[in-house]
C-alpha positions in Angstrom: -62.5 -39.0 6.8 -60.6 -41.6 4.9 -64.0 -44.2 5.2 -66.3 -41.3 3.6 -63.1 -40.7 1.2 -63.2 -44.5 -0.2 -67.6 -44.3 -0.4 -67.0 -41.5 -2.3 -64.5 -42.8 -4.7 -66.6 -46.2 -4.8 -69.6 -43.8 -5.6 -67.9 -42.0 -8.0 -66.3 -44.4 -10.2 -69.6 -46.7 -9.7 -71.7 -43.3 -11.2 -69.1 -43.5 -14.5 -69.8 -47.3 -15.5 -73.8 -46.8 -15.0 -73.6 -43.6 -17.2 -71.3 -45.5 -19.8 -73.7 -48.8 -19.8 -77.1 -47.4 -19.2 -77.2 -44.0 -20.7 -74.6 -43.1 -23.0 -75.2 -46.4 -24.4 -79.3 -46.5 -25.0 -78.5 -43.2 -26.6 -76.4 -44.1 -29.1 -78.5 -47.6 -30.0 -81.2 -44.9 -30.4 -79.5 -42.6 -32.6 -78.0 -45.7 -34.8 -82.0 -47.0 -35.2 -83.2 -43.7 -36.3 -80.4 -43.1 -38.6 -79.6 -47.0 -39.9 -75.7 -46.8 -38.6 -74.3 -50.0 -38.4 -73.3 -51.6 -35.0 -71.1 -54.8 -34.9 -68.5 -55.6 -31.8 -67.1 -52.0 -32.1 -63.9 -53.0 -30.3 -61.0 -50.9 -31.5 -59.4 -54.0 -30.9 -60.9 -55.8 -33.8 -59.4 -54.5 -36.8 -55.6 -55.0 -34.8 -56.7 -58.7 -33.9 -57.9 -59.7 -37.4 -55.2 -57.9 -39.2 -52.4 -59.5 -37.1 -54.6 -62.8 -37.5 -54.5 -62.5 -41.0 -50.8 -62.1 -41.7 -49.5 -64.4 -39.2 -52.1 -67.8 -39.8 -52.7 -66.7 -43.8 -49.9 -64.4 -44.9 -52.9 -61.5 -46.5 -51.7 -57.5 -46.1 -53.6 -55.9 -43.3 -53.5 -52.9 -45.1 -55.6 -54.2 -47.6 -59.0 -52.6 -48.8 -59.8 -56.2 -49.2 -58.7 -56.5 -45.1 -60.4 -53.3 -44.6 -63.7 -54.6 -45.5 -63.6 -57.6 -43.8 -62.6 -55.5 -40.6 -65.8 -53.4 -41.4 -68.1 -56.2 -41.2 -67.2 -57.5 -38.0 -66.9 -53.9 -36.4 -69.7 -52.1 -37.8 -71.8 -55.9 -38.7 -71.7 -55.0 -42.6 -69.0 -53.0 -45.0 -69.6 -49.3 -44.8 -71.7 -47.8 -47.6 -70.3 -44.5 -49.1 -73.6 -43.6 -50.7 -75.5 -43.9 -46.8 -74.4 -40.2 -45.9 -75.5 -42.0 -42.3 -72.6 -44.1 -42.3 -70.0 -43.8 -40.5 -67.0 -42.0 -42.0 -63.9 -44.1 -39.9 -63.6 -46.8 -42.5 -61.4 -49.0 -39.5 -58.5 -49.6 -41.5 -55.2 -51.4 -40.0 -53.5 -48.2 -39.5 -50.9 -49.5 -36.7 -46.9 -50.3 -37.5 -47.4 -53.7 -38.2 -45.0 -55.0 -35.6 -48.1 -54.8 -33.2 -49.1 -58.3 -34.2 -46.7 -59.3 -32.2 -48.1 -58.1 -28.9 -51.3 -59.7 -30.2 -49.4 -63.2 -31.8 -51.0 -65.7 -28.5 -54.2 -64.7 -29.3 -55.1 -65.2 -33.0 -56.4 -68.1 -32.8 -59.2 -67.8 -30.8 -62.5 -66.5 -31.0 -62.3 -62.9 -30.8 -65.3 -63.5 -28.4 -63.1 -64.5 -25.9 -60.1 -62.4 -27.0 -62.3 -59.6 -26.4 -63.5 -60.3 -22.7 -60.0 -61.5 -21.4 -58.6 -57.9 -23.2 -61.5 -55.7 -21.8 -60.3 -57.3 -17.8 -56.8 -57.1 -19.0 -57.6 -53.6 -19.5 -59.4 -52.7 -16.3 -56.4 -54.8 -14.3 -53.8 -52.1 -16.2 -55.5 -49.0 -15.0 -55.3 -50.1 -11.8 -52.0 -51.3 -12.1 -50.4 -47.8 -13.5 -51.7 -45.7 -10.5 -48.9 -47.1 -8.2 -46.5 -46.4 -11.0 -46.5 -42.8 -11.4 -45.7 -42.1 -7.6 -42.7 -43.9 -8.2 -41.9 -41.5 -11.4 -42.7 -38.8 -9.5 -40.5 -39.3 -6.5 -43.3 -39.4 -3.7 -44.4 -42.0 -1.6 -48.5 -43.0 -1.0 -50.0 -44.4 1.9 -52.2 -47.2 1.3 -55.8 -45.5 2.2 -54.7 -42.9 -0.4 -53.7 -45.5 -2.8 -56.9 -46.9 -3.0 -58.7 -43.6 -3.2 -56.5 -43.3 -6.3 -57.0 -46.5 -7.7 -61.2 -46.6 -7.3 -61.0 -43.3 -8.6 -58.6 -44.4 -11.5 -61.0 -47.2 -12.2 -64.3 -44.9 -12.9 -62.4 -42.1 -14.3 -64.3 -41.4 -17.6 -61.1 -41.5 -20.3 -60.5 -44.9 -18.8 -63.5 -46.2 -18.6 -64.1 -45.0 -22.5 -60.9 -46.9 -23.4 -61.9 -49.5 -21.7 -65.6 -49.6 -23.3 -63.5 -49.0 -26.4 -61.0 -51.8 -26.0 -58.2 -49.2 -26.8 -54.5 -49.9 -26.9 -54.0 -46.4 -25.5 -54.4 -47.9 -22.0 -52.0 -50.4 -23.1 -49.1 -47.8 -23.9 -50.4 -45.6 -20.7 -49.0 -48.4 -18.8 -46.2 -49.1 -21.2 -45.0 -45.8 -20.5 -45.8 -45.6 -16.9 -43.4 -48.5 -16.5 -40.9 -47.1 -18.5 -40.6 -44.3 -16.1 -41.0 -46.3 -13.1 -38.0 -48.7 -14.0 -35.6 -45.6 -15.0 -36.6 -44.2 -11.4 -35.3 -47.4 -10.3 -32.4 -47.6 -12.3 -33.5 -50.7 -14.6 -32.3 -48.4 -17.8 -32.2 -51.1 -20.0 -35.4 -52.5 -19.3 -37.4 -48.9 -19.4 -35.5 -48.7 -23.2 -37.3 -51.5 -24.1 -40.5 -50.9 -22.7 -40.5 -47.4 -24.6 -40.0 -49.1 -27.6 -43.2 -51.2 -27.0 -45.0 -48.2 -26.4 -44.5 -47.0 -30.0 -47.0 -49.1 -31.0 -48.9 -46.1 -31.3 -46.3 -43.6 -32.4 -48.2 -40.5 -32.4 -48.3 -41.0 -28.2 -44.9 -42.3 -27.9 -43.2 -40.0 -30.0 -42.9 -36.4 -28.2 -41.3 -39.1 -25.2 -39.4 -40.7 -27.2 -37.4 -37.8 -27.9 -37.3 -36.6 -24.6 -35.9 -39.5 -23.2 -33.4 -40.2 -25.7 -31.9 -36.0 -25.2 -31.9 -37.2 -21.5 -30.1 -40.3 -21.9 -27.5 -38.8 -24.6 -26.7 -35.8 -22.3 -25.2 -38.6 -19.5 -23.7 -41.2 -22.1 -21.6 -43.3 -19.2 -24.5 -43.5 -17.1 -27.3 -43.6 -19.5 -26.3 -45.6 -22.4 -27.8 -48.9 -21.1 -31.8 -47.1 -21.8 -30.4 -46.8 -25.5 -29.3 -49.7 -25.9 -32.6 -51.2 -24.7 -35.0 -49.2 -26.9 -32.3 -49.7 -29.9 -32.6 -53.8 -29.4 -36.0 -53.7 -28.9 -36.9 -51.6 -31.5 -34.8 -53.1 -33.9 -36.3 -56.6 -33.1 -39.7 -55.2 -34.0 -38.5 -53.7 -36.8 -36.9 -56.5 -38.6 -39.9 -59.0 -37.6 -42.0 -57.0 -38.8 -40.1 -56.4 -42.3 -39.5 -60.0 -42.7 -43.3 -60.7 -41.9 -44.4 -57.7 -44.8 -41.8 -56.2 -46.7 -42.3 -52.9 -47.1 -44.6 -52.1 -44.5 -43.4 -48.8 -43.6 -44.7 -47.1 -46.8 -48.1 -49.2 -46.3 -48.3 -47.6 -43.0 -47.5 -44.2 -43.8 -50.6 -44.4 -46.5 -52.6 -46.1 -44.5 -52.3 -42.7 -41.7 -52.9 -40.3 -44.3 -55.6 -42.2 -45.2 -57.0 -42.6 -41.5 -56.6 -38.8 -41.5 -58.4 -37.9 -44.3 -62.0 -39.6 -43.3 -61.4 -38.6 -39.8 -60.6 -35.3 -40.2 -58.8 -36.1 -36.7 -57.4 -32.3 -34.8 -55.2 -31.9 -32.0 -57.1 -30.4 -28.9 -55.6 -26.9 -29.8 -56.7 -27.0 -33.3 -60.4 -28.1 -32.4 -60.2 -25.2 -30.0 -58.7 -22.3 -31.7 -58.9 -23.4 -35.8 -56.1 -24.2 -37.8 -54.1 -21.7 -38.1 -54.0 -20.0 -34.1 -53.8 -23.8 -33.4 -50.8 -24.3 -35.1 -49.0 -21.5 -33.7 -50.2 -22.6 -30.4 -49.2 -25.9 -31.0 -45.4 -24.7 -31.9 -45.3 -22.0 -28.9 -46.4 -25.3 -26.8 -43.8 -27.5 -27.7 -41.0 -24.6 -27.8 -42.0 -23.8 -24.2 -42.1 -26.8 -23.1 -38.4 -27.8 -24.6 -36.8 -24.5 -22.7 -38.4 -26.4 -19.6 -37.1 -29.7 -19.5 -33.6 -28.8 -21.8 -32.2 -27.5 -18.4 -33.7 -30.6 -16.7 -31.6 -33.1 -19.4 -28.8 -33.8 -16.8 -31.4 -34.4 -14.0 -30.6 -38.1 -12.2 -33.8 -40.8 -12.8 -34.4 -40.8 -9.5 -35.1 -37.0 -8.8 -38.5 -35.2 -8.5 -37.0 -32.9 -11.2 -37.3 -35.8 -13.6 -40.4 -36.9 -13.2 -42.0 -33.1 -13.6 -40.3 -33.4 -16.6 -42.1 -36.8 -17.6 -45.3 -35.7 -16.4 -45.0 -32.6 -18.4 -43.9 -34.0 -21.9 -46.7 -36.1 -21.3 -49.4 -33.6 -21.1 -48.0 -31.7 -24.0 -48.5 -35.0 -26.2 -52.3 -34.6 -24.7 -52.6 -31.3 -26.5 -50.9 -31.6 -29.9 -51.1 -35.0 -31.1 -53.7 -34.7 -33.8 -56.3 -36.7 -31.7 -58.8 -35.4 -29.3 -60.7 -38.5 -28.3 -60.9 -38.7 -24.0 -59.5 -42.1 -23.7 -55.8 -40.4 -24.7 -56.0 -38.0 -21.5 -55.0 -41.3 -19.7 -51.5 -39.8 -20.4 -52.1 -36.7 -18.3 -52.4 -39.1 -14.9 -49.1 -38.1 -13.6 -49.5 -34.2 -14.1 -52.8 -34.5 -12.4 -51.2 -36.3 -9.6 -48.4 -33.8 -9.9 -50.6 -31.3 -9.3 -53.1 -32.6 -6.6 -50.0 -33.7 -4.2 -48.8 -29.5 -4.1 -52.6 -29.0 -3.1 -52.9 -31.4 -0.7 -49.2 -30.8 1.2 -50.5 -27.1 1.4 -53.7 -28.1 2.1 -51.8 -29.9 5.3 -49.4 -27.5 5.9 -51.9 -24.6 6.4 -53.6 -27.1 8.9 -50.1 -27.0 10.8 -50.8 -31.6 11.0 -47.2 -31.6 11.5 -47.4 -33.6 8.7 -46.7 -33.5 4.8 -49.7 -35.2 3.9 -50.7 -38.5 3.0 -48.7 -37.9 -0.4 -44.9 -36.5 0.8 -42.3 -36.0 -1.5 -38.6 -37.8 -1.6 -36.4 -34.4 -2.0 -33.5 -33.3 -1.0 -33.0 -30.2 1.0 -31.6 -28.5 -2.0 -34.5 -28.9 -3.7 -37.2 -28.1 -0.8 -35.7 -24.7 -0.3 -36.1 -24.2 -3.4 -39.4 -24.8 -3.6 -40.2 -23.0 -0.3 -38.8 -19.7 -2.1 -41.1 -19.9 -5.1 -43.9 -21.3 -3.5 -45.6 -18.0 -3.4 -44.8 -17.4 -7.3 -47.2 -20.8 -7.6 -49.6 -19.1 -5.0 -50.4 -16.2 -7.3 -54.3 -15.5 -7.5 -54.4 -16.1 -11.3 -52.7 -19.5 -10.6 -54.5 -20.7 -7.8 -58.1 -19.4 -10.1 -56.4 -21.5 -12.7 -56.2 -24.5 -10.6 -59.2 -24.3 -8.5 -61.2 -24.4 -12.2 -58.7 -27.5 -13.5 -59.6 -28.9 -10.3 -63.5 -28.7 -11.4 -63.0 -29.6 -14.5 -61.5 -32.8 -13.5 -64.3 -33.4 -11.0 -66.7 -32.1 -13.5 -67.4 -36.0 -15.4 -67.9 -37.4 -11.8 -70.2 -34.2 -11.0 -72.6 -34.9 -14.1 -72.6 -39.0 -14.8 -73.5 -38.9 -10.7 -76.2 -36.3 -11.8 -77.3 -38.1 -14.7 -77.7 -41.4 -13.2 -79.8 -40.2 -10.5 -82.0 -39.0 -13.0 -81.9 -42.1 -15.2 -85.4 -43.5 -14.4 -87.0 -39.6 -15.3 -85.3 -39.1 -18.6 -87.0 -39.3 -21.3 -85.1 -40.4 -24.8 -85.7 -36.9 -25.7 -83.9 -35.3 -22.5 -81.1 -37.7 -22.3 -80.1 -37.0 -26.4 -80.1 -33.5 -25.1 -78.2 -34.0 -21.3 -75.7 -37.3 -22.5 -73.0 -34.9 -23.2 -72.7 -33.0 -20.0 -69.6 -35.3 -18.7 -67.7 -34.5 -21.8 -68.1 -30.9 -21.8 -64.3 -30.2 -20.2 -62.7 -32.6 -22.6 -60.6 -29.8 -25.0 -60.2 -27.3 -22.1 -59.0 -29.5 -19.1 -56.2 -31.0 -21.5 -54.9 -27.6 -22.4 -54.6 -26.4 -18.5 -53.7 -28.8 -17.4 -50.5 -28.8 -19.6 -50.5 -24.9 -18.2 -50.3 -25.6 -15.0 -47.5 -27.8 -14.9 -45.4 -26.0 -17.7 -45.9 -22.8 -15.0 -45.1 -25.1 -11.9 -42.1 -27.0 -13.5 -40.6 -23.9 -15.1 -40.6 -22.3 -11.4 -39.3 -24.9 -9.4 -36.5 -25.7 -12.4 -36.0 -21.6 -12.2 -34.9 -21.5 -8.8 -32.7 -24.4 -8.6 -29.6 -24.5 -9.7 -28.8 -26.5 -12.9 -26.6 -29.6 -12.2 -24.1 -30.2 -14.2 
């Protein structure tokens, strides 16, 4: 089985990057022809490289429009044109903190050609990298056939191989944060603060974490106290380099958002789904339910499974009500996914009566395994198992449809495939949102019938 499991994963993740480079791809060179878009290196890495190149070799403001335009024409291959109603409306701005030149200081002075080749392997060498990471978060331990199931799968899986295509930094704080966990599950606190603080290079990712993990560490101060002081030093650092390098950056930044969120009219996945004002409400009964969760989790050691249900959850959450819906940020629901696949494989196994766990068994205590044997038919209720069988789908759905469409490469005509390109992207708002679901249901029930520590 495990030889037909690899050929499959190698099949599957081999089906994503022919769809990305061969269909997707001719599509949208199509569709800029007929409509006069511009196309330059379209590297969401661009406008971070040549702003941080900029104001480190020539001291200009990377919030500048002047900056801005200069961005444009090496992203799009000319400035954008507000009277082309064709153009694109993401004018590409610098709209990072500014301390994010730092991560990119080595490179700015070389061509971005080869910035941009050495970042796009870079890239593919992290999302291979963060699979092995979340087990450790989790608390359960991988045997090597299945890690490399994981890891093809990992390495084809379509928000990856989007921010990848993309040159994204999301799959630079994925394995930030990934890391982050790892090292607190291994007790290197002061070392997971500072990665966190990394991490906030994007903000709007790191953020719903951030306060997570800082209500964890102050509800243990003795023990804890060494993950605050690491995100405090770190963070401070990059604040004060970045305040010396651009005084008052902050308030260019915060204009610089509000700009980015007025010509991209960016939602959260809940608002996209239900409009503004259900979204909304949905969005605050998320992150309420989601607090009662993990609150009774706060005194939870590092190195329990409790914890990393906890991480994996507050991760999702971000997922559904950060006001971005682009794939490439579902990177972040890796370890709910993984959360979720390793109770349907152990009862997958157990059902079998192997004898064994599976190839994925937990580290728990005995505590915690009776607990979860008494509520493991709460989490085998019909409506949840329905609800994960069709999150199970809608996960495999991407590899379903990018195999199907590049089968039928050579027969489509421009015409068909500007009709069929979408079809891998048609779970992207509703996988996000049950997934979160599921494991706010599965957390709330283990957490419900153990007994808080503490």
């Amino acid at each position: 089985m495990k030889p037909l499991a690899l050929a499959l994963a190698l099949l599957a993740s081999a089906s994503t990057w022919f769809y990305m480079n061969r269909i997707l791809r001719a599509d949208q060179l199509a569709d800029a022809a007929a409509h006069h878009r511009p196309r330059g290196n379209l590297s969401d890495l661009y406008p971070r490289w040549l702003g941080a190149r900029e104001l480190l070799l020539h001291r200009r403001n990377p919030y500048s429009p002047e900056i801005t335009r200069e961005i444009q024409t090496g992203y799009y291959g000319r400035p954008l044109d507000p009277t082309r109603p064709d153009d694109p409306k993401d004018e590409q701005g610098f709209a990072y903190p500014v301390y994010v030149v730092f991560l990119l200081a080595p490179t700015v002075r070389l061509p971005f050609e080869t910035v941009a080749t050495g970042f796009r392997w870079l890239l593919v060498a992290l999302a291979v990298a963060t699979i092995p990471l979340w087990p450790r978060v989790l608390r359960w331990t991988v045997s090597c056939g299945a890690m490399l199931i994981f890891c093809l799968l990992s390495a084809g899986w379509l928000p990856v191989v989007q921010g990848i295509k993309l040159q994204q930094l999301t799959l630079l704080v994925a394995v930030l944060l990934a890391a982050c966990g790892a090292s607190l599950a291994g007790g290197w606190f002061f070392l997971a603060g500072g990665l966190l603080a990394l991490a906030t290079i994007k903000p709007q990712l790191a953020w719903p974490i951030v306060l997570w993990l800082l209500l964890w560490a102050a509800s243990d101060w003795r023990a804890r106290r060494r993950f605050i002081y690491g995100f405090a030093l770190v963070m401070l650092l990059l604040l004060g380099g970045a305040e010396l390098l651009l005084p008052g950056w902050l308030r260019m930044f915060v204009a610089a958002i509000g700009q980015y969120h007025r010509y991209t009219q960016n939602q959260s996945v809940l608002v996209f789904m239900f409009g503004t004002i259900a979204g909304r409400i949905f969005e605050l009964l998320s992150v309420v339910a989601c607090a009662a969760v993990v609150w009774r989790m706060r005194r939870r050691s590092a190195g329990s499974p409790d914890f990393g249900r906890a991480f994996a959850l507050v991760l999702a959450l971000t997922v559904v009500v950060v006001p971005m819906f682009a794939p490439y940020n579902q990177v972040l629901l890796a370890p709910a996914i993984l959360m979720l696949a390793w109770r349907e494989i152990s009862e997958a196994s157990s059902q079998r009566g192997s004898g064994k766990a599976s190839e994925t068994s937990s580290e728990k205590t005995p505590q915690k395994n009776s607990a979860e044997g008494r509520i493991s038919a709460d989490i085998g209720l019909p409506a949840i198992r329905l609800a994960r069988r069709i999150a199970g789908l809608l996960f495999f759905w991407p590899w379903i449809a990018t195999l199907a469409l590049s089968l039928a490469s050579f027969w489509l005509t421009p015409e068909l495939r500007h009709r069929l390109w979408p079809m891998p992207f048609y779970p992207n708002f509703i996988l996000p949102v049950l997934i979160f679901g599921l494991a706010l249901v599965e957390t709330w029930l283990l957490e419900a019938g153990t007994p808080t520590a503490g």
